[in-house]
C-alpha positions as CSV (number, residue, x, y, z in Angstrom):
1,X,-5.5,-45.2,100.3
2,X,-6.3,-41.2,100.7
3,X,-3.6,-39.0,100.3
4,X,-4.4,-36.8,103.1
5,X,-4.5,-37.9,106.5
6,X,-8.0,-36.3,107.4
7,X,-9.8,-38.4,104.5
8,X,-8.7,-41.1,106.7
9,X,-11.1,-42.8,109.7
10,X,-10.4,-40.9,112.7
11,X,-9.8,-44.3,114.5
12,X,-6.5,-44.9,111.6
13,X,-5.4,-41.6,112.1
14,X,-1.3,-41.8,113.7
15,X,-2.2,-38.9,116.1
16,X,-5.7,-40.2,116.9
17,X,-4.4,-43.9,116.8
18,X,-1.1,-42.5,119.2
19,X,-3.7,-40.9,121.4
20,X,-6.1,-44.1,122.1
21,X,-3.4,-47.0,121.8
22,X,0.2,-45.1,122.9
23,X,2.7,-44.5,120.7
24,X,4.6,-48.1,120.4
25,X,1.5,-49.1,118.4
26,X,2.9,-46.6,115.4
27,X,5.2,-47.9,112.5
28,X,8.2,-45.7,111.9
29,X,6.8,-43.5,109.4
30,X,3.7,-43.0,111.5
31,X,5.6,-41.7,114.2
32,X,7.6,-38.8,111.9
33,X,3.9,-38.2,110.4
34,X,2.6,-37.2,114.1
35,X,5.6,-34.6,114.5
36,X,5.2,-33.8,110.4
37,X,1.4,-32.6,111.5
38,X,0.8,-31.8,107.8
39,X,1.6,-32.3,104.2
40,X,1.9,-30.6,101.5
41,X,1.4,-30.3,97.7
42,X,-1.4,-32.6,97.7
43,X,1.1,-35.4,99.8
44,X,0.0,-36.6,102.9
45,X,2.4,-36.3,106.1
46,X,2.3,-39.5,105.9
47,X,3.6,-40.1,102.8
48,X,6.1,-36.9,103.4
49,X,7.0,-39.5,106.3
50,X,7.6,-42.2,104.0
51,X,10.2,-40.4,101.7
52,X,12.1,-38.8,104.5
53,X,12.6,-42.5,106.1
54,X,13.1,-44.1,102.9
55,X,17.0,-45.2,103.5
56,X,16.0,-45.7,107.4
57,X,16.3,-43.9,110.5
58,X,20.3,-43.4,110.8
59,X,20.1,-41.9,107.4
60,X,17.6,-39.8,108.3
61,X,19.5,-38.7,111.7
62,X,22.6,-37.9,110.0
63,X,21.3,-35.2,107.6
64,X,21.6,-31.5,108.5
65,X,19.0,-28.6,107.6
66,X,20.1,-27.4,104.8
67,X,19.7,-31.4,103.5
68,X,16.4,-31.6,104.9
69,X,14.9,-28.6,103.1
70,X,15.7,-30.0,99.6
71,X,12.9,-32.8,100.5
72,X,9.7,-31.6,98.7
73,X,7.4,-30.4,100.9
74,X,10.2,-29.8,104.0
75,X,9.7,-26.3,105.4
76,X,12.0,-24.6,107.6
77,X,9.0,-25.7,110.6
78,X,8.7,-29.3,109.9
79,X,12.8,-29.3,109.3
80,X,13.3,-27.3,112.9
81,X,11.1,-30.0,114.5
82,X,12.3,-33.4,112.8
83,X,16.1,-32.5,114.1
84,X,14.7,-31.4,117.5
85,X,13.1,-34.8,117.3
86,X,16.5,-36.7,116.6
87,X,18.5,-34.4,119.2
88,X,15.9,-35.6,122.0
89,X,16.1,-39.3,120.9
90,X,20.1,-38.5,121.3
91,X,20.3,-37.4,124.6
92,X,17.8,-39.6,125.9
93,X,20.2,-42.6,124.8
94,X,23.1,-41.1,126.4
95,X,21.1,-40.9,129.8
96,X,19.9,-44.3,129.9
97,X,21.1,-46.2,132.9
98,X,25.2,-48.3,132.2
99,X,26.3,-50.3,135.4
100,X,29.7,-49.9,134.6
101,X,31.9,-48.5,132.0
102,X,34.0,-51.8,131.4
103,X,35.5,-51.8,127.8
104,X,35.6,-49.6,124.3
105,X,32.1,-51.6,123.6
106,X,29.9,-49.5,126.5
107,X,31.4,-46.3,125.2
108,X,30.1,-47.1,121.8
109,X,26.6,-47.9,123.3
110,X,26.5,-44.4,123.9
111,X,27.6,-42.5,121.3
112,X,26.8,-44.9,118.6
113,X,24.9,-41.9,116.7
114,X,28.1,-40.4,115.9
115,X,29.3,-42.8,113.5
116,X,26.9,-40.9,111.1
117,X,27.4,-37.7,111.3
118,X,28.9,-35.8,108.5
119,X,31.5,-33.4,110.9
120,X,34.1,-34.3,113.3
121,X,32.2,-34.1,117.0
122,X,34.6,-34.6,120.2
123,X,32.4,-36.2,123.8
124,X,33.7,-36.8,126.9
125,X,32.6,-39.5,128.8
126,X,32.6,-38.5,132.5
127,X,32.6,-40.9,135.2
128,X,32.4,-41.4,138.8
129,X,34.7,-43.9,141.0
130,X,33.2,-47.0,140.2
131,X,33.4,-46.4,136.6
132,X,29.3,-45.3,136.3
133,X,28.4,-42.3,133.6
134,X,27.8,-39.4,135.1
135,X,26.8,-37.0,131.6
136,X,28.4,-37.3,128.4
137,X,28.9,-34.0,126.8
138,X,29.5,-33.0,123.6
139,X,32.7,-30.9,124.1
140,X,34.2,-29.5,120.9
141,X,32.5,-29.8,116.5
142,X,34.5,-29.2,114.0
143,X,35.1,-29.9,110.2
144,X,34.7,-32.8,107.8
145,X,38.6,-33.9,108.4
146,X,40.0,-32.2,111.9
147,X,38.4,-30.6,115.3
148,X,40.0,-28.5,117.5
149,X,40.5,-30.0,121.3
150,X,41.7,-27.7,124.4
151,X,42.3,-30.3,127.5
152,X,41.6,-27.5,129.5
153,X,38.3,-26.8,128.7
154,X,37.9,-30.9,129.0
155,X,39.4,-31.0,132.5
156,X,37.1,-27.9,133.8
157,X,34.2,-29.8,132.9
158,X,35.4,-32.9,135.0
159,X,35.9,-30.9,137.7
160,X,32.6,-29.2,137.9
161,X,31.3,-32.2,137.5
162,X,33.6,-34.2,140.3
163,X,34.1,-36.5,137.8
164,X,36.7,-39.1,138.6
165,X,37.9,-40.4,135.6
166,X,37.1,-39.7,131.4
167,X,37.0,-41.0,128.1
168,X,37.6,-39.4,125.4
169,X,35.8,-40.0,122.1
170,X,35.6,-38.3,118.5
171,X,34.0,-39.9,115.0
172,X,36.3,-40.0,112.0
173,X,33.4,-39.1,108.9
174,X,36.0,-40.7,106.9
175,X,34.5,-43.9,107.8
176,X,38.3,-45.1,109.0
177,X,38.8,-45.3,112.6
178,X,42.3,-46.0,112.8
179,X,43.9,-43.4,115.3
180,X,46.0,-41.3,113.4
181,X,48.9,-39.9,115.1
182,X,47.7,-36.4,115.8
183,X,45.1,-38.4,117.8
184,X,47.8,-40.2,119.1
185,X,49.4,-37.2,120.7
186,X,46.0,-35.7,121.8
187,X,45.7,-38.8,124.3
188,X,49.1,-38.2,125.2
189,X,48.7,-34.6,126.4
190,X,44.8,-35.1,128.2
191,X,46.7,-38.1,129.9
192,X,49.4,-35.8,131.0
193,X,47.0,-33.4,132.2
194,X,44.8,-35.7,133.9
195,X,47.7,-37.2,136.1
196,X,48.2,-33.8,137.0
197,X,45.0,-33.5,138.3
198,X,43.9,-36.8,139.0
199,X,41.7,-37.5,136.7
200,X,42.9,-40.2,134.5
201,X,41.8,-40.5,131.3
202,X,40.8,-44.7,130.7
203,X,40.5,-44.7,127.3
204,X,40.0,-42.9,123.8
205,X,37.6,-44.4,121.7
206,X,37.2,-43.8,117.4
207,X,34.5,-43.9,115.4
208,X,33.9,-44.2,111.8
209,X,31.0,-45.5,109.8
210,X,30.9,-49.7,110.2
211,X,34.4,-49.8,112.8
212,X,35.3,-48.4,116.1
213,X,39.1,-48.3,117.4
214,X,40.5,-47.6,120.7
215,X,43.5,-45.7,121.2
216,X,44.5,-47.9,124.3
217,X,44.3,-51.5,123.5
218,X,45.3,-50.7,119.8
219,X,42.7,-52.5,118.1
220,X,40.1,-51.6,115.4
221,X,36.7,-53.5,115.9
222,X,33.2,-53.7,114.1
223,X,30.2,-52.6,115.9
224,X,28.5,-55.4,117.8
C-alpha cells in the first residue's frame, strides 16, 4: 500500500472518499487522517492515524498536548486540531436530547468521557422542572487527587440559567469511585445551599475509570 496518501487513487482517498460517500463510510483511523491533512517523515496521515488510535479512541481522548507531541510526527498544528476534535465530539454528547434525568445511569450517559481524564474535573448537571437537561457545564478542574468547589459559583450558574434542580458530578483519576468523606461534606453544604434557594440538588454522582458511585443511594456500580 503507498505510504503517502496522494500516491493513492483519488477515489480511495479519506477526504476524497468523505467528500463523494459522507463521512460514516470512513474507518476510525480514516476519519483522524482527514483532520491529520498530512504526514510526516515519509508516514502517511494515515498511518500517523493508525498509531495515534492504536489503544482506541478513549485512550486517544484522554491524553493532553504535551502527550500528544511526543507521537512522531505530532506538531503543535495537528495536536491543536486532534483535541479541538475530541472537545467537539464532547460537547456534542452532552447536548444530545435525554427525556428525563431519572437515576445516577442518565447522568453517566453524559459525562461518560470523564472517567478518562487524567485531572479531577467538577460538572453540574442543570435541569428544568421535569427533570430535562438544560446544559451541563464544566464548573471547576483541578489536580490529579483534589479540586477546589465554591457552591456559590455553582448556584449563580443555576440561576442564570433558571435551572430548577442540579446534579453534581466530579471523576476520581484514581479509578476508585467511592465517595470519600470530603465529598461527603461537599454534598452536604450545596444541599444546604440549594434549600436555601430552592434549588435542590438530586444527586452527586462519581466517577472513576470502570465504576461509577452515587453519593445518594450509596452504592458503587459498573458502567452499563
Amino acid at each position: 500500500m503507498p505510504e503517502r496518501l496522494k500516491e493513492l487513487p483519488s477515489d480511495e482517498r479519506p477526504r476524497e472518499r468523505l467528500m463523494i460517500h459522507g463521512a460514516q463510510v470512513l474507518a476510525d483511523a480514516e476519519v483522524l487522517a482527514v483532520l491529520l491533512r498530512t504526514g510526516t517523515g515519509g508516514a502517511s496521515a494515515l498511518s500517523l492515524a493508525r498509531n495515534l488510535l492504536r489503544d482506541g479512541w478513549p485512550h486517544l481522548g484522554s491524553l493532553s498536548a504535551p502527550e500528544l507531541l511526543r507521537y512522531r510526527g505530532m506538531g503543535p498544528a495537528k495536536a491543536a486540531t486532534v483535541l479541538a476534535a475530541l472537545e467537539v465530539g464532547r460537547r456534542m454528547n452532552r447536548l444530545r436530547p435525554l427525556d428525563v434525568i431519572s437515576g445516577p445511569l442518565d447522568v453517566v450517559s453524559l459525562v461518560e468521557d470523564m472517567k478518562s481524564l487524567n485531572q479531577e474535573e467538577f460538572r453540574v448537571v442543570f435541569l428544568n422542572t421535569k427533570h430535562r437537561v438544560l446544559a451541563v457545564e464544566t464548573v471547576f478542574q483541578g489536580g490529579l487527587d483534589s479540586v477546589e468547589v465554591y457552591p456559590r459559583e455553582i448556584f449563580r450558574r443555576a440561576v442564570a440559567r433558571s435551572a430548577s434542580a442540579i446534579i453534581a458530578v466530579h471523576n476520581h483519576p484514581s479509578g476508585e469511585p467511592t465517595p470519600s468523606q470530603a465529598d461527603r461534606d461537599l454534598t452536604l453544604r450545596l444541599e444546604e445551599a440549594g434549600e436555601l434557594l430552592g434549588i435542590p440538588v438530586l444527586d452527586h454522582v462519581i466517577l472513576g475509570r470502570w465504576h461509577h458511585a452515587s453519593v445518594h443511594q450509596q452504592q458503587i456500580a459498573e458502567f452499563s
